[in-house]
C-alpha positions as CSV (number, residue, x, y, z in Angstrom):
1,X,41.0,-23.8,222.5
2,X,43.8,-21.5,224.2
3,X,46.1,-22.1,221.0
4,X,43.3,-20.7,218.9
5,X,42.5,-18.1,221.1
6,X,46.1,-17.0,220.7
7,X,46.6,-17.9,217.0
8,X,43.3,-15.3,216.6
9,X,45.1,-12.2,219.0
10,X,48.1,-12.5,217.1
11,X,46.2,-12.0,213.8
12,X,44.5,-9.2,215.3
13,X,47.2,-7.2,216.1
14,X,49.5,-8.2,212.9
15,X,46.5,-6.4,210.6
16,X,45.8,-3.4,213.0
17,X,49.7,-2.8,212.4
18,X,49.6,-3.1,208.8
19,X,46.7,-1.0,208.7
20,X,48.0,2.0,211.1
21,X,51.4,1.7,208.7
22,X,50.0,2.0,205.3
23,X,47.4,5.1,207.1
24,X,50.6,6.7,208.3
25,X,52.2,6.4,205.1
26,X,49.0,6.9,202.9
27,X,48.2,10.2,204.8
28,X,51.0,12.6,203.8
29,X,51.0,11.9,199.9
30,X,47.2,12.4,199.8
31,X,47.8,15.6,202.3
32,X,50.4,16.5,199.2
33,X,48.0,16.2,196.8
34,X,44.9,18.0,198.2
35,X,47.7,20.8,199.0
36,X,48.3,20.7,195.5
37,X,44.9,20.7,193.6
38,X,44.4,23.5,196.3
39,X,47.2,25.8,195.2
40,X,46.1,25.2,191.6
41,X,42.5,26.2,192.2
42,X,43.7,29.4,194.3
43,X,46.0,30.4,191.2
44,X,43.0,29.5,188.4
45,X,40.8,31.8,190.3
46,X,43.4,34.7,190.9
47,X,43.9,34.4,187.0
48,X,40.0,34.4,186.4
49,X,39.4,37.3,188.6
50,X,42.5,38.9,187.2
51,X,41.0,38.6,183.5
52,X,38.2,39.9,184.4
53,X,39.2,42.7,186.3
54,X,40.8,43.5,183.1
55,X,37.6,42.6,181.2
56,X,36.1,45.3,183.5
57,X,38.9,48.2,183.2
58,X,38.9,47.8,179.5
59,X,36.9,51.1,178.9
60,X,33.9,50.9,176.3
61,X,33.4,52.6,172.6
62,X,31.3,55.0,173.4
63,X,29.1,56.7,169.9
64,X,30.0,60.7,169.8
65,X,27.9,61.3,166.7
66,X,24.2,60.0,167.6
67,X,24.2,62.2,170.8
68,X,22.4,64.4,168.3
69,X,20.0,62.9,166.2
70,X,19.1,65.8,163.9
71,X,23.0,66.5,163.3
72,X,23.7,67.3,159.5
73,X,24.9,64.5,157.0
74,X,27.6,66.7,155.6
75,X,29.2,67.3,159.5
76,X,28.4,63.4,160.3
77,X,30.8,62.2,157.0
78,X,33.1,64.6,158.5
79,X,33.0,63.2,162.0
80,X,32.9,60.0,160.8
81,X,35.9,59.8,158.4
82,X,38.8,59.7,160.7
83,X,37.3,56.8,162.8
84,X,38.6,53.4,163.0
85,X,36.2,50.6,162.1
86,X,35.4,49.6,165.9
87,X,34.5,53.2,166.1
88,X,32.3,53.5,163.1
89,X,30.7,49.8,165.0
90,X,29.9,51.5,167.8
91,X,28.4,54.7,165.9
92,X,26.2,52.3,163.6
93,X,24.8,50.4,166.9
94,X,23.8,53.8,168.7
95,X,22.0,55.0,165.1
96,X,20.9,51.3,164.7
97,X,19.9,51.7,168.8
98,X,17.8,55.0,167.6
99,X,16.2,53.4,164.8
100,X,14.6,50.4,166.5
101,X,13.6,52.8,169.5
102,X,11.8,54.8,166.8
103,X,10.5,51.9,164.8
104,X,8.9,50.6,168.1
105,X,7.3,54.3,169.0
106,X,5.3,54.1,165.5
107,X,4.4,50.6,165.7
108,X,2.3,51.0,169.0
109,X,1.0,54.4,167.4
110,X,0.0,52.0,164.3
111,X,-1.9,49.3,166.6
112,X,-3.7,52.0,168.5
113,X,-4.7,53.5,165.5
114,X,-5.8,50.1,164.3
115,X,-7.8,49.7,167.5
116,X,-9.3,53.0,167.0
117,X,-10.6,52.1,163.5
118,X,-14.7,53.2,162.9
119,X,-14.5,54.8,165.9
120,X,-15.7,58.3,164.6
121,X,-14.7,60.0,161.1
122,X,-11.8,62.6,160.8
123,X,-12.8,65.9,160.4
124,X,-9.6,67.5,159.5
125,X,-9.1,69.1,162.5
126,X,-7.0,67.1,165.0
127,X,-9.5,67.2,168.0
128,X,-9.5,63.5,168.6
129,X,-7.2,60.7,169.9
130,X,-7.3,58.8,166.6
131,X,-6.0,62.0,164.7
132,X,-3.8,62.3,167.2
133,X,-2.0,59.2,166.9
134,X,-1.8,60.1,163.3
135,X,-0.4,63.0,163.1
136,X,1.7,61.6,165.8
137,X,2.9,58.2,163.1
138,X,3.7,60.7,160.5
139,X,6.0,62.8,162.7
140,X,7.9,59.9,163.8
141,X,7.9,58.0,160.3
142,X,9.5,61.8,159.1
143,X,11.8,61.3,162.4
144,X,12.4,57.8,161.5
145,X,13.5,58.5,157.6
146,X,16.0,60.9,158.9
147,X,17.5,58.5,161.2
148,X,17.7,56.2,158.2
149,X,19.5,59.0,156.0
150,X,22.2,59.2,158.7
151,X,22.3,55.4,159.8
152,X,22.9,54.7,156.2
153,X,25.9,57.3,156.0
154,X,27.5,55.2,159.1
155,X,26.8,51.9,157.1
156,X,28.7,53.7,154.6
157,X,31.4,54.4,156.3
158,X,32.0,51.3,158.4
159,X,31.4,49.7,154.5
160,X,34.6,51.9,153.6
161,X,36.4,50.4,156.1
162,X,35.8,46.4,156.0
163,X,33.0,46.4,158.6
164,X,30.0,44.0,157.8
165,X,26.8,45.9,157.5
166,X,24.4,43.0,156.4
167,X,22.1,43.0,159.6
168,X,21.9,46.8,159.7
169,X,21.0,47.4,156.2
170,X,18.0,44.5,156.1
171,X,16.3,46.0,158.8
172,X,16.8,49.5,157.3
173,X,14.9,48.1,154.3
174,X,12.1,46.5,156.3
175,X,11.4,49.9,158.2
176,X,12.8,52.7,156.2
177,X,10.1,54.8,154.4
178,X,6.7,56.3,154.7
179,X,3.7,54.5,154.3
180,X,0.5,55.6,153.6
181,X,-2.5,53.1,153.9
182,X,-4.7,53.3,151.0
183,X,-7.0,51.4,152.5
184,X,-7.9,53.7,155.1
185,X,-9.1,56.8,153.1
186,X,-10.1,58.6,156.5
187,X,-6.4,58.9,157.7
188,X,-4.7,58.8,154.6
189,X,-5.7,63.0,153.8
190,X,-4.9,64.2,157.2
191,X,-1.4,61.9,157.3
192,X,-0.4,63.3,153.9
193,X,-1.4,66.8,155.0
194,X,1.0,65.7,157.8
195,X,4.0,65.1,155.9
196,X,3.3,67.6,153.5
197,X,3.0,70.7,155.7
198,X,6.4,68.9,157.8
199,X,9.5,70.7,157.4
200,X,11.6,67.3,156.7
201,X,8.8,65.7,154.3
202,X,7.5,68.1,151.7
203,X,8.7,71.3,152.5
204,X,12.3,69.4,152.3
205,X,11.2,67.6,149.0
206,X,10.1,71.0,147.7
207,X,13.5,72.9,148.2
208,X,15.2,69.8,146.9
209,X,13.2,70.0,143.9
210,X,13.8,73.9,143.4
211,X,17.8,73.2,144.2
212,X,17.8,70.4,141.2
213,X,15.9,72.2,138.8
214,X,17.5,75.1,139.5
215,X,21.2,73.6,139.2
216,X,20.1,71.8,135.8
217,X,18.7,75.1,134.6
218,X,22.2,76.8,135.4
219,X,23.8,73.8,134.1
220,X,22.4,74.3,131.0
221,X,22.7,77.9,130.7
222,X,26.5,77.6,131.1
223,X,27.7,74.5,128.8
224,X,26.8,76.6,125.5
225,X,28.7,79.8,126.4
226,X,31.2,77.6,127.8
227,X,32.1,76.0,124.7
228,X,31.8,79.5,122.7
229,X,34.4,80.6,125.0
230,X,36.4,77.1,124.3
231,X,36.1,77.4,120.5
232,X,36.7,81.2,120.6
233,X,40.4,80.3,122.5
234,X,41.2,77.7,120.3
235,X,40.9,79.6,117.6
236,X,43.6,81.3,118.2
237,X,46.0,78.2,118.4
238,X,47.4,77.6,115.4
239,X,48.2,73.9,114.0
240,X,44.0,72.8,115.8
241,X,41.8,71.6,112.7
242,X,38.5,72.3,112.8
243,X,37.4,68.9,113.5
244,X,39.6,68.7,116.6
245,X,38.3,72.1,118.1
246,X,34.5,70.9,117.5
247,X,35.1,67.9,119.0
248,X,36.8,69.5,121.9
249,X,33.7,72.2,122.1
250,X,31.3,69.0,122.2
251,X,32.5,67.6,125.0
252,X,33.4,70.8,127.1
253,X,29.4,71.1,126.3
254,X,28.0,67.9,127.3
255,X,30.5,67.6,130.1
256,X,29.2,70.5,131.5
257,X,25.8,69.2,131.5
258,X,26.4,65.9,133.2
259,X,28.7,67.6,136.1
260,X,25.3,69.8,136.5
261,X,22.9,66.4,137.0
262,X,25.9,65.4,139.1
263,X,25.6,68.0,141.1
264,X,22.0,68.1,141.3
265,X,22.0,64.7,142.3
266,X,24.2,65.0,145.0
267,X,22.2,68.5,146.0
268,X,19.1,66.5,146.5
269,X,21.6,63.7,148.6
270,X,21.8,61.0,146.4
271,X,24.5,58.8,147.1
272,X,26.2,59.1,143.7
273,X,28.9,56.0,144.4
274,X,26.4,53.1,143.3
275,X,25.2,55.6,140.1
276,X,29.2,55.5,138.9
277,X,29.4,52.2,140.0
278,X,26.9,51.1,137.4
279,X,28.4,53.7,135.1
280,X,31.5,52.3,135.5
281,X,30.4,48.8,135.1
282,X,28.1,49.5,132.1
283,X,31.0,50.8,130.8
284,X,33.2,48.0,131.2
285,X,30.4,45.5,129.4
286,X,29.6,48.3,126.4
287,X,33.5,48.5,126.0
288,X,33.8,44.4,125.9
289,X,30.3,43.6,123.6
290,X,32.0,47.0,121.3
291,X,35.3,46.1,121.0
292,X,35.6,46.4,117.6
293,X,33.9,49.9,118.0
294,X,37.2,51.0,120.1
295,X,39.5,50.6,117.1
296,X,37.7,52.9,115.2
297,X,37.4,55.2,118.4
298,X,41.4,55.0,118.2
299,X,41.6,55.9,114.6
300,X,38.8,58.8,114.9
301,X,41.0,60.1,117.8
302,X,44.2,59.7,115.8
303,X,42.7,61.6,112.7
304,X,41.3,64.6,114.9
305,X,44.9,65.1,116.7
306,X,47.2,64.4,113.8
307,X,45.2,66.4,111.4
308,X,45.7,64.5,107.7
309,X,43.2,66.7,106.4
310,X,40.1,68.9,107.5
311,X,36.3,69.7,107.0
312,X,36.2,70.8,103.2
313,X,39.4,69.4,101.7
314,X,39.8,67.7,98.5
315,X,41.4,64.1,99.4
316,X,42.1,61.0,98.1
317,X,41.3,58.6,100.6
318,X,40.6,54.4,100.5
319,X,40.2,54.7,96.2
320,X,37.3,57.9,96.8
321,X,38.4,60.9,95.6
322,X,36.0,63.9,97.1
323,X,35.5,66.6,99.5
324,X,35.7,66.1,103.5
325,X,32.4,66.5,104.7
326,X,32.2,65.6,108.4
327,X,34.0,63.4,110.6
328,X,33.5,61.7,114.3
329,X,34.8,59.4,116.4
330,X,33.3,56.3,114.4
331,X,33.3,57.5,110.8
332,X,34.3,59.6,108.2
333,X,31.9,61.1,105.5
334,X,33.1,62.1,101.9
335,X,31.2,64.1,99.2
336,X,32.1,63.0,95.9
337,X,31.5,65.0,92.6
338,X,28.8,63.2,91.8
339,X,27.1,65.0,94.7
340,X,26.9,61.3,96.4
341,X,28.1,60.4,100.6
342,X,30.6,58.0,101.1
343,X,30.5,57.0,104.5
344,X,34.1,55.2,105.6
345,X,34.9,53.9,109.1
346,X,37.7,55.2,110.9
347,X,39.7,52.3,110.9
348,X,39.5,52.3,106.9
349,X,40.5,55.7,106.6
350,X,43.5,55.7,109.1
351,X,44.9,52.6,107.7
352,X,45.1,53.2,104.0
353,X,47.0,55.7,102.1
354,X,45.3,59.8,102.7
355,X,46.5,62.3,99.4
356,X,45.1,65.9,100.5
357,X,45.0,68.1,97.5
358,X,44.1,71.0,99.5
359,X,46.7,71.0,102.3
360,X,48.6,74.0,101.7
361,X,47.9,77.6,100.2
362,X,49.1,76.8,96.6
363,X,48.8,73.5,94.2
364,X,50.7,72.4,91.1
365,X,48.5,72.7,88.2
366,X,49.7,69.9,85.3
367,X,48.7,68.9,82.2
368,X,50.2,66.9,79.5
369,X,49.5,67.8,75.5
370,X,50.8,65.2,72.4
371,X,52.3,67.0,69.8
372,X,53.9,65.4,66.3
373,X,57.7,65.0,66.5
374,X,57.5,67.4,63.9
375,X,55.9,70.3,65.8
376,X,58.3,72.6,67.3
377,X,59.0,72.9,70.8
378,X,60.0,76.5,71.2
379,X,56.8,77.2,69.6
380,X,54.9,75.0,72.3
381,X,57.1,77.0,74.9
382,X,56.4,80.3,74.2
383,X,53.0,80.0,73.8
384,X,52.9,78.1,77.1
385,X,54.8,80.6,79.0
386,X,52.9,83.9,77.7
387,X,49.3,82.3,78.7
388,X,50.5,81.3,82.1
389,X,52.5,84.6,82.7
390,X,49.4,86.7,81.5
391,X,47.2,85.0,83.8
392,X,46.7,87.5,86.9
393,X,45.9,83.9,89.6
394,X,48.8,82.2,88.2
395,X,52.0,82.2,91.0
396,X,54.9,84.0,90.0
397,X,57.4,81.8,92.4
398,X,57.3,79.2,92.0
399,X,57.6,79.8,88.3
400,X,55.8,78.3,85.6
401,X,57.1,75.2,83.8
402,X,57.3,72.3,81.0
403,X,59.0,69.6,79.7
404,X,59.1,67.3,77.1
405,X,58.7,63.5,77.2
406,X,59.1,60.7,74.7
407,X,60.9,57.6,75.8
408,X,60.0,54.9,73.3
409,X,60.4,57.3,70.0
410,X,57.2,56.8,69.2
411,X,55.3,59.6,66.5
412,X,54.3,61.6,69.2
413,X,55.6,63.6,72.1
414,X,54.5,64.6,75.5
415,X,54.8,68.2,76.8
416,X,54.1,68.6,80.5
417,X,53.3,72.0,81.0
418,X,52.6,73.0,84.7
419,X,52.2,76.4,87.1
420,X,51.3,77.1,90.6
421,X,47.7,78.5,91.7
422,X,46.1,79.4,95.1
423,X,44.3,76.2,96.1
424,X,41.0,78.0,96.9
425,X,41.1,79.3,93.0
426,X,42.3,76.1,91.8
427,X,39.2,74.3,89.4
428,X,38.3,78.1,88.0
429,X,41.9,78.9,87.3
430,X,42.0,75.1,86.0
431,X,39.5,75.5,83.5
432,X,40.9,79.1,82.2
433,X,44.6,77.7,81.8
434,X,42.9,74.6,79.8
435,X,40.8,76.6,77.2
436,X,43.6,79.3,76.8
437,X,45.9,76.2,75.8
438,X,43.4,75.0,73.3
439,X,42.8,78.5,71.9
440,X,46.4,78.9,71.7
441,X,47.2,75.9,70.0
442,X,44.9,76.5,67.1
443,X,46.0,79.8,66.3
444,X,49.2,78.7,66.3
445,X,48.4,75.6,63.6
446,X,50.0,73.3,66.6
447,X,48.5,69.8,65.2
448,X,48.1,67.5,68.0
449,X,49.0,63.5,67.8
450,X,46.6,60.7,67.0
451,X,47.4,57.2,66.7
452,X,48.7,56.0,63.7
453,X,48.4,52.6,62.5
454,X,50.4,51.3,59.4
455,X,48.1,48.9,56.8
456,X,50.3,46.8,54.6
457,X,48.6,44.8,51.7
458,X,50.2,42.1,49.5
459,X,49.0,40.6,46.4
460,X,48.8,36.8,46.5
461,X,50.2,34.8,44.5
């Protein structure tokens, strides 16, 4: 029993050693560690509260151009164009603040007014709470459009520069506007009244109107002296067809006319970017479905610069020989002797061969007469020469000519005889020369060629 008395101290006191070692040792790495997560924590929260002192010191965007809400759009685009796009974010979130402020102020004015329906009939006069609250909506929905006008410039802007102005511009178009219940005819005369009698609702529309009429009006009272004055100077240049200087004068007119609906456009502030956006764009399809249009656009422009002939001349153009009678930027039209209109695109007429007969001051007249071989030629000469020289249109330099042709020996012979004329004289002077010649021949017993054809017979055998 004393053995195991022993046996059981000994064990005792050999585990309350290991114990008190392994605590000893166990004690200081744990002490190590708790140091340790300790330290870390302590530098995770200096870094937090270092952040966000930073956080805090970092000094806010604050809008300059919706501390006045009435400010004009032509000084806000000023303001607003030098901004950076966090800049033009903060501007669009004060208007955008505005706007809802606004669009809450009539929509308790709206319910009350909803609350005060039937209660009473408007007289006209505002003398009671309901009117009131009317007149009051159409004030604010006036205040409210103008805050749209200038939110949308900043949505403009920030557009410009890469901002996204999604949000913004689908609440605009849920509140942007004045509405007029139709429903309600009680309110619906005095709210009108309202906005008609306001100085931004119809008094504003009002001068807009007279500043677009009256810009059109101007517009139009300028293009046609305009292009007076335009042909009138290039008149003067020499080497400008007529066709060239009408078409010039056409679009110095017209031009004129849409930089005036431009302008009245703009006068009235409408954004003109989306109008020559779709300009541009209708352009770009009317160009593509028109294509083969262009090339004759080319060839009208070609013709109108490089001048091959003009309103009036005598040419020779894609086998029609006839008189110029108009030409644009698509077509040409001819008037042939007949009295008949050819019509020819342009790309017909520049690419085939263009003879004008009436290009310069003078033209050759020719003509060609078939004599016997035994006519003589001095004769023919002579008689030639003293009708041209006594003929008062006929050109003295360059001198008259002729010349005689046969090249196969045949029984007759050809005698060109020739002479210059003023081109605007030409067909009268043509027909003078060409009965003089055949009065002249006849007096002179000048017998002219026929064919001759040689009949043999035989006798059969």
């Amino acid at each position: 029993m004393s053995r195991l008395s022993v046996f059981l101290r000994v064990q005792v006191i050999t585990t309350t050693t290991i114990v008190s070692v392994f605590t000893f040792i166990s004690v200081p790495v744990l002490s190590q560690d708790v140091l340790a997560q300790g330290q870390s924590t302590s530098v995770e929260s200096t870094e937090s509260a270092s952040e966000e002192k930073v956080v805090e010191e970092k000094p806010s965007i604050q809008a300059v151009t919706a501390k006045d809400p009435n400010i004009s759009i032509e000084l806000l685009e000023v303001l607003l164009k030098p901004l950076p796009q966090d800049n033009l974010q903060a501007e669009a979130d004060a208007w955008f603040a505005l706007l809802k402020a606004k669009a809450e102020q009539i929509s308790d004015k709206e319910a009350a007014i909803q609350r005060q329906a039937g209660q009473g009939e408007i007289s006209g006069e505002v003398d009671t709470e309901k009117e009131q609250n009317i007149v009051t909506v159409s004030q604010l929905e006036i205040e409210q459009s103008n805050l749209v006008n200038r939110l949308t410039t900043v949505l403009d802007a920030l557009d410009a520069k890469g901002g996204d102005t999604t949000t913004y511009r689908q609440y605009v178009g849920v509140v942007s506007g004045i509405q007029f219940n139709l429903t309600d005819a009680e309110s619906l005369g005095l709210r009108f009244t309202t906005w008609l009698t306001s100085p931004e609702g119809g008094i504003r529309l009002g001068f807009n109107l007279v500043k677009f009429v009256g810009i059109l009006i101007i517009a139009i009272f300028i293009a046609p002296r305009l292009g007076r004055l335009t042909d009138s100077a290039l008149t003067r240049v020499t080497n400008i067809s007529n066709l060239f200087r009408g078409f010039v004068v056409m679009i110095v007119k017209r031009g004129v006319l849409v930089i005036g609906a431009l302008l009245a456009l703009a006068s009235v502030g409408v954004n003109l970017g989306p109008i020559l956006a779709v300009v541009g764009g209708a352009s770009f399809v009317l160009a593509f479905a028109l294509q083969s249009n262009l090339g004759n656009f080319a060839s009208g422009l070609m013709l109108l610069i490089n001048k091959p002939f003009d309103v009036g001349d005598e040419v020779k153009v894609a086998g029609y020989w006839a008189y110029v009678d108009s030409i644009s930027l698509a077509s040409t039209k001819l008037k042939d002797f007949g009295g008949n209109t050819v019509t020819l695109p342009n790309n017909t007429v520049w690419g085939s061969d263009i003879i004008n007969y009436t290009h310069s001051d003078s033209r050759k007249f020719m003509v060609s007469i078939y004599v016997k071989f035994t006519e003589d030629l001095d004769t023919i000469k002579k008689l030639w020469m003293d009708i041209a020289s006594s003929h008062p249109k006929v050109l003295k330099n360059p001198a008259p000519g002729w010349f005689p042709w046969n090249s196969h020996y045949e029984y007759y012979i050809s005698v060109g005889l020739s002479a210059w004329l003023p081109t605007d004289d030409f067909w009268p002077v043509y027909v003078e020369l060409l009965k003089a010649i055949q009065t002249g021949l006849q007096e002179a017993n000048i017998e002219l060629a026929a064919p001759e054809q040689n009949i043999k017979l035989y006798q059969a055998e």
